[in-house]
C-alpha positions in Angstrom: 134.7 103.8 128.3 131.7 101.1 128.4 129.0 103.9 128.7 130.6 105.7 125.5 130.8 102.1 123.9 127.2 101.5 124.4 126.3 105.1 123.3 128.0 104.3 120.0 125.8 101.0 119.5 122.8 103.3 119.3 124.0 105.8 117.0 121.1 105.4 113.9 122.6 104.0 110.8 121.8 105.3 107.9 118.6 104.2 105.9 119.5 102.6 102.7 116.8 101.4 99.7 115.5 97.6 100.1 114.7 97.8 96.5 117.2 97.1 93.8 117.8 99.2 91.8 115.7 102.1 93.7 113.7 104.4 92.3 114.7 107.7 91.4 115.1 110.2 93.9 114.4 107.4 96.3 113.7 109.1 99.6 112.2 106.1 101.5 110.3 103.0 101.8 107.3 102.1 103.2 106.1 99.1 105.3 104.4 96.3 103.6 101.6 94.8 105.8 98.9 96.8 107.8 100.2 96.0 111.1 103.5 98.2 110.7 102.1 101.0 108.8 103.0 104.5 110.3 99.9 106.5 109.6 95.9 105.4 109.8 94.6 104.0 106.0 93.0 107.5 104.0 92.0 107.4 101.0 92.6 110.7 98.6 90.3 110.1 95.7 88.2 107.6 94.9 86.6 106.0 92.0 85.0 103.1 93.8 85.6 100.7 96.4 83.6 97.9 97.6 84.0 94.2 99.6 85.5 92.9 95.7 87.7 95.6 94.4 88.4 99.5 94.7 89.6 101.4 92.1 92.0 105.3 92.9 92.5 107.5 89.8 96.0 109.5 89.5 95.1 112.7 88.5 98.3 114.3 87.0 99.3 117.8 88.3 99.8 119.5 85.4 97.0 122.2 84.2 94.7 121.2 81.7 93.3 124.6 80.7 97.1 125.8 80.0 97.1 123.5 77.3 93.6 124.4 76.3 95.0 128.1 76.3 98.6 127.1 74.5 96.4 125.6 71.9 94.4 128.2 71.0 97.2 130.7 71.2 99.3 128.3 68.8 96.3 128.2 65.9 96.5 131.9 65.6 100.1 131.9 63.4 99.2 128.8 62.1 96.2 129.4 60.3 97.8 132.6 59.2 100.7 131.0 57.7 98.1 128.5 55.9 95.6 131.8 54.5 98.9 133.4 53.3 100.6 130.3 51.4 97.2 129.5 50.0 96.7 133.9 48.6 96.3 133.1 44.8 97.9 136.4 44.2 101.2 136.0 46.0 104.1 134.1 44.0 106.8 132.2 45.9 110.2 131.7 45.6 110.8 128.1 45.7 113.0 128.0 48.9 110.2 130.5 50.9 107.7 128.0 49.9 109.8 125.2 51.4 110.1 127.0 54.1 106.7 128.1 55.3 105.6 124.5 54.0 107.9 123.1 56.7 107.2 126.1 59.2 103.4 125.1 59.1 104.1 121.6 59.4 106.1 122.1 62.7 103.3 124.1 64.0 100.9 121.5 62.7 102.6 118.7 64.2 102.7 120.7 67.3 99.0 121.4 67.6 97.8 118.1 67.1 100.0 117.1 69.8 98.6 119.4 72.4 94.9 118.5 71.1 96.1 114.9 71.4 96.7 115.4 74.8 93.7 117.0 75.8 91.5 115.4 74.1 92.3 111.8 74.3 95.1 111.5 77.3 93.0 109.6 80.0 91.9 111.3 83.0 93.0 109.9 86.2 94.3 106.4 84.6 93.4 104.2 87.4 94.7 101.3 89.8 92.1 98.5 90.5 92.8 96.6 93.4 91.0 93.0 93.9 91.6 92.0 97.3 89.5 88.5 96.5 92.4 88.0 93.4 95.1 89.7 95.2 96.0 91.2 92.0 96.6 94.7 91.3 95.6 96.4 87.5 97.2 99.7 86.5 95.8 101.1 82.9 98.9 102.8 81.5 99.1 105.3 78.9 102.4 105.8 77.0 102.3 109.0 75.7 104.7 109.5 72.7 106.7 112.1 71.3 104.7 111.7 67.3 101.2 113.2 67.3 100.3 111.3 64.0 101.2 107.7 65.4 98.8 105.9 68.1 99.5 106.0 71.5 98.8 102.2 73.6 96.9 101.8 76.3 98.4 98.8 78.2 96.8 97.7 81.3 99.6 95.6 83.8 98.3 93.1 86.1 100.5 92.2 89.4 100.0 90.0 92.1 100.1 92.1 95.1 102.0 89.8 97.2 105.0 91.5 95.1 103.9 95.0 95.2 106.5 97.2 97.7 106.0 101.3 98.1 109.2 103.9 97.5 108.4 107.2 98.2 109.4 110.3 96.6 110.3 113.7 97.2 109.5 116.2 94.9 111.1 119.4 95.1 111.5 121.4 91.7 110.4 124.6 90.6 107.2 122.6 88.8 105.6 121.0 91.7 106.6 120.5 95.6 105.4 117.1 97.7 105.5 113.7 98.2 104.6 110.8 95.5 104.3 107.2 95.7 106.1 104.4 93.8 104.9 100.9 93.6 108.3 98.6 92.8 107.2 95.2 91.6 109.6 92.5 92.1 110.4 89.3 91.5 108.5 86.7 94.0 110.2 86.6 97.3 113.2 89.3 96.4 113.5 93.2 96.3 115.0 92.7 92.8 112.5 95.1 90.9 110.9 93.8 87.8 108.5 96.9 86.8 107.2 100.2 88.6 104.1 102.5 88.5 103.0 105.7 90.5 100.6 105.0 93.2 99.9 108.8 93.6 101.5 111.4 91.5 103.2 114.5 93.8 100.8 115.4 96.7 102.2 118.1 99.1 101.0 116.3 102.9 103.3 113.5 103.5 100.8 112.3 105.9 98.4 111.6 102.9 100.6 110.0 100.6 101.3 107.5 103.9 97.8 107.1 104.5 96.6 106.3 101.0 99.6 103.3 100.9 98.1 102.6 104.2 94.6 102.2 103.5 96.0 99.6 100.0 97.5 97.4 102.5 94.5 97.3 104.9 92.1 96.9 101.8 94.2 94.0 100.5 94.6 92.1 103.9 90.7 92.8 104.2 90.5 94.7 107.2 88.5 98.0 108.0 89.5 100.8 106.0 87.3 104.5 105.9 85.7 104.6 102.0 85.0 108.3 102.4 88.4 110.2 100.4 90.2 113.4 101.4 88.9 115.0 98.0 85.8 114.1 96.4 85.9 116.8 93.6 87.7 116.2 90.3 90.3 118.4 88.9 89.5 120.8 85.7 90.2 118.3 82.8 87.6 118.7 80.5 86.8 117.0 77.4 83.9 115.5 75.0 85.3 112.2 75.0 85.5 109.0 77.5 89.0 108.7 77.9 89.2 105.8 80.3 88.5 102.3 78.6 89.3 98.9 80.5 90.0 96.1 77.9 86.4 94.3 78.5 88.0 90.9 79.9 90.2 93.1 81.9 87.4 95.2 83.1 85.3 92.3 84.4 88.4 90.3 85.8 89.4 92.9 87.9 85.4 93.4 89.6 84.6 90.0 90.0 85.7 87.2 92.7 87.3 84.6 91.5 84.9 82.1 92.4 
């Protein structure tokens, strides 16, 4: 009876979240300092990293050239619909003219908000970490639903003292992997406050770990490897610099503070 007693005590419990509420999906959390981390620090991509600050773009993983191709299919029947309301010699009927006014609005409305995306949507929005601050800035872009209305940049600065990782595990049709969640909570609790991806879905669970990792070594200013699993950049292009730190912002988050 004692030998099936102390069997029992080592039955594994199950994991629950430390964060409150988790996120969704939640499949785990990760360690918080660099002395309990369960893989070595790896970096994936890289935008720059030095003794001050180091700054990772999330490159989303959704393909850039389908909605360059989407685009350019969707002008076709809209600047039909546009020649053949405008035909001198063609005369309406009120309620068709409402209707292919609205029809080409739609498909207006629609275009500019695939040309919005690809045009303007920044590439990689990036984390800067400052280990000499110990603050952490994420430039987030909030895309909206309205084309003709201005989408905000707002760039969110943490202290990284109350930064804790959730991971994710990603398993629809869409896209398969792993993807990391930084919770920010209040000071001293796991009561979250505010979130923002880390990495979006990466299919190697040992990478996602690693790139966590190497954040927690960076910040506690130990060695960390500055060469990244990837040093090529997805296919995103566009004419226009899409990526634009707030100026203070921008030279807060590369300086010391001293």
């Amino acid at each position: 009876m004692g030998k099936i007693k102390r069997r029992a005590r080592k039955v594994r419990q199950p994991v629950t979240p430390r964060m409150t509420p988790p996120v969704e999906h939640w499949s785990g959390d990760l360690p918080d300092t660099a002395a309990e981390q369960y893989y070595p620090p790896q970096l994936i991509r890289v935008n720059e990293i030095n003794d001050i600050w180091m700054e990772l773009p999330r490159y989303v993983n959704h393909g850039w050239w389908g909605i360059w191709l989407f685009a350019f299919i969707l002008l076709i029947p809209l600047v039909g619909f546009i020649i053949f309301v405008l035909e001198p010699n063609v005369i309406f009927l009120p309620v068709l003219l409402i209707t292919l006014t609205l029809i080409i609005f739609i498909l207006g409305t629609l275009q500019a908000f695939l040309l919005k995306i690809v045009l303007f949507e920044p590439r990689g929005a990036p984390l800067r970490f400052n280990r000499k601050r110990q603050k952490v800035y994420a430039y987030e872009y909030q895309r909206g639903i309205w084309p003709w209305k201005r989408w905000p940049v707002q760039v969110k600065v943490f202290d990284w003292a109350d930064i804790h990782a959730e991971r994710v595990q990603m398993s629809g049709h869409a896209e398969w992997g792993h993807r990391i969640y930084c919770a920010v909570c209040k000071p001293g609790t796991c009561e979250v406050v505010d979130r923002f991806v880390l990495t979006w879905t990466v299919g190697d669970v040992s990478a996602v770990y690693g790139l966590w990792s190497h954040c927690c070594h960076y910040m506690e200013a130990k060695p960390v490897p500055t060469k990244p699993l990837w040093t090529d950049r997805p296919r995103d292009w566009t004419p226009f610099t899409t990526v634009r730190w707030p100026e203070d912002i921008d030279k807060q988050s590369s300086t010391a503070p001293y």
